[in-house]
N, C-alpha and C positions, 0 to 999 in steps of 0.2 A: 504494500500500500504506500502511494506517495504522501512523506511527511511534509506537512508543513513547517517553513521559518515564521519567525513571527521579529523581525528586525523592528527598531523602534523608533520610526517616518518622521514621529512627532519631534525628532531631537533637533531635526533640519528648521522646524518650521518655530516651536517656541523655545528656542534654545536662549534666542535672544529678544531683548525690548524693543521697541519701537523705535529707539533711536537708533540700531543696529548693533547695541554692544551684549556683551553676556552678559549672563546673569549671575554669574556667579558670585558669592559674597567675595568683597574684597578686604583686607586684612591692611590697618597701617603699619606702615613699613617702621616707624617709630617704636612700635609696640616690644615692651622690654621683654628680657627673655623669661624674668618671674610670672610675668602675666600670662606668654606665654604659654608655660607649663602650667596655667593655673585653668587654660581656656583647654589643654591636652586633659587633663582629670574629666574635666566636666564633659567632655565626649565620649561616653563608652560604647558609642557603636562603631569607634574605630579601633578599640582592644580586642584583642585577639579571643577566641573561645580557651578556657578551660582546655589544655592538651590531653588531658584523661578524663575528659565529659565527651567526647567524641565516639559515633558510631560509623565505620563502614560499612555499606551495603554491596555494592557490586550489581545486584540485583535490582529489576523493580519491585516496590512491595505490593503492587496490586497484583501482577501477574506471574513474577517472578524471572520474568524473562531479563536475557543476560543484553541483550543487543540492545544499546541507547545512543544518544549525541549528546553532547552539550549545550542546553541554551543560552545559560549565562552565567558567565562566571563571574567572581569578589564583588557577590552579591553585598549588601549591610542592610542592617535595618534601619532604611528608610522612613520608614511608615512613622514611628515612635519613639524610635530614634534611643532606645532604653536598653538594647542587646548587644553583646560585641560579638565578634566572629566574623569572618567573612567566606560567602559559600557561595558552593555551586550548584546549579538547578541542573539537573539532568531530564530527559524526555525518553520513554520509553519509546523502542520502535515497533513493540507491537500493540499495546494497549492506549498507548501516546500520551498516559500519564506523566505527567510531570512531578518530580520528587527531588529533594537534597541528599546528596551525598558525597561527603560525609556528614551528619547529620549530629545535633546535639543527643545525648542519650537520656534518656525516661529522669533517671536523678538529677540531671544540669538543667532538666529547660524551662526550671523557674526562673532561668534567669533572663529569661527573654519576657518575663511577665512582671518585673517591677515597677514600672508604669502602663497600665494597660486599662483598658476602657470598661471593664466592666466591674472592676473597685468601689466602684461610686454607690452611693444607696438605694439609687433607685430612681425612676422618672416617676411624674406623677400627671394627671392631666392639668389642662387648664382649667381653673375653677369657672365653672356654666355663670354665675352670677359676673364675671369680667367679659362675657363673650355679649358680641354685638348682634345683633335683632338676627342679620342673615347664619351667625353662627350659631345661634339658640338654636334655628330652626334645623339646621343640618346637624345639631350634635341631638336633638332630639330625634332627627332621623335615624343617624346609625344606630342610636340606640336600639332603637327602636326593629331595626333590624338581628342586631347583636341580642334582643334579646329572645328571637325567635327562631333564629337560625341557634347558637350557640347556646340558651341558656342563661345570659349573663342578669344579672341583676341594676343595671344601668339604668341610674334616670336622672331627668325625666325624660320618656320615651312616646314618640308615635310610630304606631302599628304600623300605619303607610309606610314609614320608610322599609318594613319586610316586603313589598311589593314594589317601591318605588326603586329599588336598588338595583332589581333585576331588570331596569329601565336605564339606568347609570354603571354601566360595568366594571368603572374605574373606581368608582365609591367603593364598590364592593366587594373588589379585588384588594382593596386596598385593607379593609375589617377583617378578609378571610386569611392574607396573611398575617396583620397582628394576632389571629385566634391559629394561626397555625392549620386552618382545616379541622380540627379534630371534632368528629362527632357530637352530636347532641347530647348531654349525659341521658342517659335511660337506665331508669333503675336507682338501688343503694351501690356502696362502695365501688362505682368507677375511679380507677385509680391510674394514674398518669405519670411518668418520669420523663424526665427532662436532665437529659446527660449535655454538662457546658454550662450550665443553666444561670453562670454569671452569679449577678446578685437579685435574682429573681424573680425580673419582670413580668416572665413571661408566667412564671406558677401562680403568682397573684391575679393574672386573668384569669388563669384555669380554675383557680378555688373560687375565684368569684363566680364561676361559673358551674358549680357543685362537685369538681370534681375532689379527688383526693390526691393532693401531689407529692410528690418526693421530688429533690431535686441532686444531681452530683455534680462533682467540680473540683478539679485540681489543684484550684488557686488560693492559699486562705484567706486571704484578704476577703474576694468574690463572696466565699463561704461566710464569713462572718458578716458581710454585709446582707447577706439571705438570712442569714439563722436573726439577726436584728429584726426581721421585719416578723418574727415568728414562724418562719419554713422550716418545714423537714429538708434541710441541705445537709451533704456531709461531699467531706473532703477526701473523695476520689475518683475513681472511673467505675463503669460498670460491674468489675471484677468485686464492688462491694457487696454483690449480689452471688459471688459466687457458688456452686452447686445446686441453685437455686431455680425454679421456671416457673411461666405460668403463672406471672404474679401481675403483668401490666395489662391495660387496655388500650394505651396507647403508651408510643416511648418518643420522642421528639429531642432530632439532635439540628439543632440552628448554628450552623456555622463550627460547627465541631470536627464533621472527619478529615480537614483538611488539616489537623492540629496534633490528630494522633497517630501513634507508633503504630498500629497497625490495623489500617479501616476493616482490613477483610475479619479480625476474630470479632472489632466491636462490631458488628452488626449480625458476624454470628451470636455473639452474645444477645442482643438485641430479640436475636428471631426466638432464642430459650428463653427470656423474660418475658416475652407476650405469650396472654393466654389466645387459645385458637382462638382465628377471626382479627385479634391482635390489628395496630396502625401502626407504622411507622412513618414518622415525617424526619426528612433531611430537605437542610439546604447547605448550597456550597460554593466556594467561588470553580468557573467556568473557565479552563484551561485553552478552551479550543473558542473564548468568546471574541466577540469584535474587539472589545476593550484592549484584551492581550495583547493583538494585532497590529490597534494602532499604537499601541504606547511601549510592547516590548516589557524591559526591564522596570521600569518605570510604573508599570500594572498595578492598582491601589490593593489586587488579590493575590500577589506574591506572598509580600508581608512577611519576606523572610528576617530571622527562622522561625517563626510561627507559624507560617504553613511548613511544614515538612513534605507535605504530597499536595497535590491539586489535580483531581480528574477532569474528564469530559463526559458528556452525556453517556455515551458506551461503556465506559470502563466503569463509571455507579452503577449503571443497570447492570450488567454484567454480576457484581460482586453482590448487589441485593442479590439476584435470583437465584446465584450458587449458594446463596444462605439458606434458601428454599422460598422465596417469599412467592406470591403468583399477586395476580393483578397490579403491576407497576405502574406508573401513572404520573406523566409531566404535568407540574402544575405551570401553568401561566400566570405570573404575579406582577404586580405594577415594576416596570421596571427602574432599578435603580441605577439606568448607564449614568445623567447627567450628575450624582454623585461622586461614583466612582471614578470619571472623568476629571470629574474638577478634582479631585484626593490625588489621581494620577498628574497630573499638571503642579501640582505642588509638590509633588514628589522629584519631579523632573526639573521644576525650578529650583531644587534646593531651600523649597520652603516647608512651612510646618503644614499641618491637614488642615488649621484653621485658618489660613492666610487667605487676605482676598485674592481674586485672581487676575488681571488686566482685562481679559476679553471675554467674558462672561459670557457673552453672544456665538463667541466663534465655539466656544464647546457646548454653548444648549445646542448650536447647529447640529455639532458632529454627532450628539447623544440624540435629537431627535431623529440624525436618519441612520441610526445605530437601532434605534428603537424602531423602524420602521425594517429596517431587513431583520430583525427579528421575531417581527412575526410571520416572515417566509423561511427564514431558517432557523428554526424554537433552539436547533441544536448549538446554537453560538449565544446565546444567551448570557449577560453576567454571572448572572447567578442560575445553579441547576436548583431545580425544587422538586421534591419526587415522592411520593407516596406511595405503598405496599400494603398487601395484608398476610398473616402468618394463615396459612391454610384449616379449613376447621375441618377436619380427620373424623 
């Protein structure tokens, strides 16, 4: 099969400002050598990794296949700018996953999470009494939807918007990804995990929503910030369940198997913790997406070494169904190119993720007809979004 390069176009075109110069930060030449060394400390994404935190693979981990290329090498973290190391991304050539190696091991790669986004306590919404006449009226819609579709307890709500919605596809792609998809609760004890699960936004809709959550997570920070809000969180991966099955209704990993040591056991794990009939929902960043394409290295979905592996379409499906799952299922979700675009463009300017950007216009351009060949090709997509059921026997 012919591989794709995915070179990064954008480096010709915003490399530089308007005036024609670079962009890169410039440094006074003044600047003494204490300061110096004092602006060297405060960069650890140019320190080296741990020489005995280090794993080699050789291998791909999804397929295991020996035969890859290089995509990019003395990769850093970019993104957060909080990890040291510098790596290289490898591309499978038969599965066309993308993966590091050498790659941090299982014990070191907290250290790539000392500043990381999901610490924080939590979001909350905008309180309904600050929102303006036209937003009263749409927050009482989704509800209003949210409460019919999902369960949730949200008000104040009108009914209309459960019908209005299926009129606005965008509204309401928009509610079924914050609800993740997952079923209506039916029934006592529906019970839900949430592997990643941060500091527990996502379980606090779910409870809101009758279900019964557990949440895991490798970070303690994350963890303590979930266990604060009163969550069943505990600080690990799915092997906190081990020997065990037949315990979930549904299990939902958002932005997770790009993160872990090895997608293929957690999702076997996954398939022994749901009971038959069992949900799984994954989402993940898109290997084989436009984004990748135009930006290359620069990709706001690298995010190395926090991603370790990053699939495509084929190589999730693939690994769900040797789990044994059947009915697999691409979701279509609002998409988040003009984000990730603008995250990549900062990353490429040498600026942070919050920085404004010069041409605001020329990347909603790119992202809306980014968004627009993706709904003729679903399989380049930012982000994969996929749902399964564990077979009921």
């Amino acid at each position: 099969m012919h591989q794709r390069h995915y070179p990064p176009p954008l480096e010709r075109n915003y490399h530089r400002s308007s005036a024609g110069q670079n962009r890169k930060p410039e440094h006074r030449q003044d600047m003494t050598s204490e300061a110096s060394a004092t602006m060297n400390l405060e960069r650890p994404w140019e320190k080296p990794w741990p020489s005995d935190g280090l794993e080699a693979l050789h291998k791909c981990p999804i397929c295991n296949a020996s035969e890859r290329q290089v995509l990019h090498s003395d990769l850093v973290d970019s993104s957060f700018r909080c990890a040291p190391g510098s790596w290289t991304l490898w591309q499978c050539a038969k599965c066309r996953s993308a993966y590091l190696d050498p790659r941090p091991t299982p014990e070191t790669i907290g250290l790539a999470y000392e500043n990381y986004y999901t610490h924080g306590a939590g979001s909350s919404k905008v309180d309904y009494q600050s929102l303006n006449l036209l937003r009263k009226i749409r927050r009482r819609l989704v509800n209003g939807y949210s409460r019919r579709r999902y369960g949730s307890a949200d008000e104040p709500a009108y009914e209309l918007g459960f019908y209005l919605a299926h009129l606005v596809p965008f509204i309401r792609k928009v509610t079924d990804r914050q609800y993740r998809h997952i079923p209506f609760p039916a029934g006592n004890a529906n019970k839900l995990l949430d592997i990643g699960c941060g500091n527990g936004d996502f379980l606090m809709l779910a409870s809101s929503c009758g279900w019964e959550v557990c949440g895991l997570d490798p970070d303690a920070n994350a963890v303590l910030s979930a266990t604060n809000r009163g969550l069943d969180v505990h600080q690990a991966g799915e092997e906190h369940f081990k020997g065990e099955s037949d315990l979930f209704d549904v299990i939902t990993l958002s932005h997770v198997i790009e993160h872990v040591h090895s997608p293929r056991d957690t999702i076997e794990n996954c398939f022994n913790l749901l009971k038959p009939g069992g949900m799984i929902w994954i989402e993940t960043p898109n290997i084989d997406s436009f984004g990748y394409e135009l930006f290359g290295k620069y990709w706001r979905g690298l995010e190395t070494p926090r991603h370790i592996t990053i699939l495509n379409r084929q190589s999730l499906h693939n690994i769900i169904s040797k789990s044994g799952f059947e009915k697999i299922r691409d979701i279509a979700i609002p998409s988040p190119t003009f984000l990730t675009y603008r995250a990549s463009l900062a990353i490429l300017m040498g600026e942070s993720l919050q920085s404004p950007i010069s041409n605001p216009r020329s990347i909603a351009f790119k992202a809306y007809l980014a968004n627009v060949k993706e709904n003729i090709f679903p399989s380049r997509r930012e982000f994969l979004t996929v749902a399964a059921r564990k077979p009921i026997y």
